[in-house]
N, C-alpha and C positions, 0 to 999 in steps of 0.2 A: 777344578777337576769335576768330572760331571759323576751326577750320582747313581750308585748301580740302579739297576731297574727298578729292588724288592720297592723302591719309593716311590718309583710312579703309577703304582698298581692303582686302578682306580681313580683317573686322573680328574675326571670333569666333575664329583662332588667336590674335590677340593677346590675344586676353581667357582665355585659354582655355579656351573655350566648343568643346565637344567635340557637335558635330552632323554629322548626315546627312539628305540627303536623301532619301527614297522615292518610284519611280513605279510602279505595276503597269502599265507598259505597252511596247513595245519600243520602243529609244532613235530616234526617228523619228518628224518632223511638227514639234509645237510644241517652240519650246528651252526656252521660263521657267522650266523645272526647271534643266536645265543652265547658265543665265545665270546664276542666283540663284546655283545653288550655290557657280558659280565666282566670283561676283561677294565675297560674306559670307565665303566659304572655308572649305568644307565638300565634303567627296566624295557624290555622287551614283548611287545604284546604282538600275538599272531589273529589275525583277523579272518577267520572263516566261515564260509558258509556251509559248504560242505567239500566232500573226499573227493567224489567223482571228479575224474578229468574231459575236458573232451567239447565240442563247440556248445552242444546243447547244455551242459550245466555249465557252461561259463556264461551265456544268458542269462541261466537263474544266480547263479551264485554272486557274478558281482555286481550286479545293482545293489544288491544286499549287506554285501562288505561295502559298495559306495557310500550306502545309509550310515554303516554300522561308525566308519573310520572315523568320522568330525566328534563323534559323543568318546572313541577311545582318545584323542587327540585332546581333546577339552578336559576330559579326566584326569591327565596329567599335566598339561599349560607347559610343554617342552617350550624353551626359547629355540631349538632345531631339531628335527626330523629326521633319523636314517630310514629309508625306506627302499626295501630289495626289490631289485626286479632284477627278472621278472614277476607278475605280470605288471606291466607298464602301468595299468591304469590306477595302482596303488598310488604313484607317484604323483599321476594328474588329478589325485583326490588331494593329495599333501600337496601341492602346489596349489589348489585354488582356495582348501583352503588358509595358505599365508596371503591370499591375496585378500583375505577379509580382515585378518589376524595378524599380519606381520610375521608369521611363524618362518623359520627358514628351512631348508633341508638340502638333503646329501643324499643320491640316487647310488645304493652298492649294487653294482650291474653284473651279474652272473653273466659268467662265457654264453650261456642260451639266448640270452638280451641282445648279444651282442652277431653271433656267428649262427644262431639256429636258423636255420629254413622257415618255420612254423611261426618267427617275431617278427623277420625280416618286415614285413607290412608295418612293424611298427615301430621301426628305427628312423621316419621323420619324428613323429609323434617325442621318443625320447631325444632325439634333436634337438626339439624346441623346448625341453624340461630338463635338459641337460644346461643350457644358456639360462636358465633362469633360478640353478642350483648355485650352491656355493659351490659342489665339487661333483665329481661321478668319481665312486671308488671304482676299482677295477686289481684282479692278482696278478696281471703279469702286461710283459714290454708289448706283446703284439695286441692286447685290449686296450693298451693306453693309446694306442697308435693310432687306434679306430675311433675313440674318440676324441683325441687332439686333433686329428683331423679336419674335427668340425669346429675349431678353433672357439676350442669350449676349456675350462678348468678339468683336467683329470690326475687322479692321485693313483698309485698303486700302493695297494697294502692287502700283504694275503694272512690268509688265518692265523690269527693271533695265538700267542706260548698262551697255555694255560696245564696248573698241574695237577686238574681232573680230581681236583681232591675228593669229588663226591662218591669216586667209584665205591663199589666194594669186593673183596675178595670174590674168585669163579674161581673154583676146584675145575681142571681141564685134565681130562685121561692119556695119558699117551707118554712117553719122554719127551718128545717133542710134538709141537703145537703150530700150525701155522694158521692166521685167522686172514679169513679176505673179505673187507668193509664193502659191501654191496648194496645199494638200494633197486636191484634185480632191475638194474635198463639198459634200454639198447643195447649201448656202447660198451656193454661190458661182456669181454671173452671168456663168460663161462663155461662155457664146453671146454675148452681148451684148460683151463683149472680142472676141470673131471678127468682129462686127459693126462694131465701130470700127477694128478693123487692116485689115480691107476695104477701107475708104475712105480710110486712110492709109499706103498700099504705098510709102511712101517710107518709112516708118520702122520698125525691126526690133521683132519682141516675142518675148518669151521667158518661158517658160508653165514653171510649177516644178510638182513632184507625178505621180502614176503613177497616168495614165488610163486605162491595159490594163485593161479589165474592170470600170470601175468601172458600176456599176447609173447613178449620179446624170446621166454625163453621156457615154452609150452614143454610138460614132461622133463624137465631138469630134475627133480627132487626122484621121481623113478630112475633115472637113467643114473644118476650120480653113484661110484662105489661106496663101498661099506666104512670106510674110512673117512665119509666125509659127512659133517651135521650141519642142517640147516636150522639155526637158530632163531630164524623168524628178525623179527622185530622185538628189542628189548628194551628198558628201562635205560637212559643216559648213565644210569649207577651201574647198572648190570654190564653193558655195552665198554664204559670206559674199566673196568674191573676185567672183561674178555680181552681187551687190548691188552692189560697189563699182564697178564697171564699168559699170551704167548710168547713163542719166540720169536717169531717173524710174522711183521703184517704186510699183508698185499693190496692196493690197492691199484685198480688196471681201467685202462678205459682203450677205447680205437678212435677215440677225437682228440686233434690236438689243439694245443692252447687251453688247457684245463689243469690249473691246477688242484690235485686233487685231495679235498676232507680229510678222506680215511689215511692218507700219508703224512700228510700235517698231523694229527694226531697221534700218529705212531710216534712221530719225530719227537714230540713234545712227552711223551712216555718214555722215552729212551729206546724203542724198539729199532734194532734191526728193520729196514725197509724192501719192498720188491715193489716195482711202479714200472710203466709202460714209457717208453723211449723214445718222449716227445721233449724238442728242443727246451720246452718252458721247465720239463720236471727233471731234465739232464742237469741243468742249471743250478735247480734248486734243493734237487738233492745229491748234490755233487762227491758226499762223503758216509760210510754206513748204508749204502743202498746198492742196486741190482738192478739194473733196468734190461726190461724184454722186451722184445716186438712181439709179444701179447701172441706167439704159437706155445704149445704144450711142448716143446723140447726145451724151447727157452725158459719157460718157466719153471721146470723140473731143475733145469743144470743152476739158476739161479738159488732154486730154498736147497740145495747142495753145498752148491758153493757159500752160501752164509752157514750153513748147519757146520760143515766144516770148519771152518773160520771164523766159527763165533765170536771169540772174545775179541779180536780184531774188528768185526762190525762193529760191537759195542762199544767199543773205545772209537770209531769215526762217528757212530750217530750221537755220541754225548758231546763230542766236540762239536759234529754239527749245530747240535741242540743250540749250544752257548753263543753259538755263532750268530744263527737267525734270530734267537732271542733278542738280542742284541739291536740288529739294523729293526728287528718290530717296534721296538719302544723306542729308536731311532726317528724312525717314518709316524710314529701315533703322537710323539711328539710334536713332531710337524703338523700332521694333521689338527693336532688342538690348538694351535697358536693362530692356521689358516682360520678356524671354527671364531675365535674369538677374536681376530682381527676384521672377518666379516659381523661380527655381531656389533661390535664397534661403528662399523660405519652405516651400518641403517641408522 
């Protein structure tokens, strides 16, 4: 009989399986670095140079993280390397150097890595560091596809259960609550969210990410009704304690093949879900969720239709919960046997 999960929490000190994670990016936005790590049991280090995006400080900044990576990597003496990309060039730093070291590693390739216009240039590049990986993670069927293609090792495994123990208590005003996990980009239809809290001023929203300045969605914070708070950027503790405090979390995008953070994290909180009605997120939140084509009618008749039928959400997303917890530690199992059947044979 195989053993429930609560035993495999933390898998690779018990084996000891000596890894690290890498991200070139600062600690802030999406967690699935920080979940994984802490989930598998492994420390996590973010390697930055600075905030800014954009051609010109990516000149500056990654020579600098190129310097910085070999002295974080040495600090810890991982026998493998998870390493996010984007950006690519994190990867080609962990990759040359296992070639001095013998160090191995695992390329977690974010939907941008893979489908953005702005990487595109640089999918030979992961190509040939994708063949020279033990795996390229990827969350969903049509990212595997893109890189099995290149008749390379590809895993899927999307963001890991975790029960956010660190949050803490958020007092939220309202009877009800609906929170939408935003890191204020492009792809996400905020207006269309102002549009629906307009017409439902009886019930609170609460807008996560930092909209000062952002190019995508100039004047948002003006234009948004009275009913709706933008919360900025908050603390992991603060942030996973607002989740749990609502009733319904939204998370929305206009790109598909994204599986999305802020819905993962809902799911593993037990919340009620609302997410955007793309083939990858129909799939996988198949039970306790709402999915919109991301206009303000749909999105209203949606935190309705849960507000109504609450306790029947609640009872499919805890089911769900149990559900995907389950194929996780299913697939990480997998994944660690891959990890140490490759270790094996160097």
């Amino acid at each position: 009989m195989k053993k429930p999960f609560e035993y495999q929490s933390k898998p690779f000190p018990k084996l000891n399986l000596k890894a690290l994670f890498l991200v070139w990016a600062y600690p802030q936005g999406s967690h699935r670095s920080q979940l994984m790590a802490e989930t598998l049991g492994m420390p996590v280090e973010h390697v930055y140079f600075m905030r800014r995006q954009g051609y010109l400080s990516a000149l500056l900044k990654y020579p600098m993280q190129s310097l910085k990576t070999p002295w974080v990597i040495l600090r810890h003496r991982p026998s493998v390397v998870f390493v996010q990309n984007p950006p690519v060039f994190g990867a080609l730093i962990v990759y040359l150097w296992g070639l001095l070291t013998g160090t191995r590693f695992i390329i977690d390739s974010h939907t941008d890595a893979l489908l953005a216009s702005w990487w595109e240039w640089s999918l030979p590049l992961h190509r040939f560091l994708s063949h020279r990986a033990i795996t390229t993670l990827v969350t969903n069927e049509h990212l595997y596809k893109v890189v099995a293609d290149w008749d390379v090792s590809a895993f899927i495994l999307v963001d890991p259960p975790t029960t956010h123990a660190e949050r803490i208590p958020v007092p939220l005003d309202g009877d009800f609550n609906v929170v939408l996990v935003s890191t204020a980009s492009y792809d996400e239809p905020i207006e269309a969210v102002l549009t629906a809290a307009a017409n439902l001023s009886e019930i609170q929203f609460h807008i996560t990410g930092n909209f000062d300045n952002t190019p995508h969605h100039q004047g948002v914070k003006e234009r948004a009704p009275s009913n709706v708070r933008f919360t900025g950027y908050v603390p992991d503790d603060e942030f996973y304690g607002l989740l749990d405090a609502a009733d319904i979390v939204m998370s929305l995008t206009t790109e598909d093949h994204t599986i999305q953070s802020g819905a993962s994290e809902a799911l593993w909180l037990g919340k009620p879900v609302i997410t955007s009605d793309w083939p990858v997120l129909r799939h996988y939140f198949s039970k306790g969720a709402m999915l919109v084509d991301n206009s303000a009618g749909s999105i209203q008749q949606a935190i309705e239709t849960i507000r109504d039928n609450q306790p029947q959400f609640q009872a499919d997303i805890m089911a769900l919960q149990a559900q995907r917890r389950q194929e996780w530690w299913e697939r990480a199992n997998l994944l660690t046997g891959l990890i140490l059947q490759n270790l094996k044979e160097c």
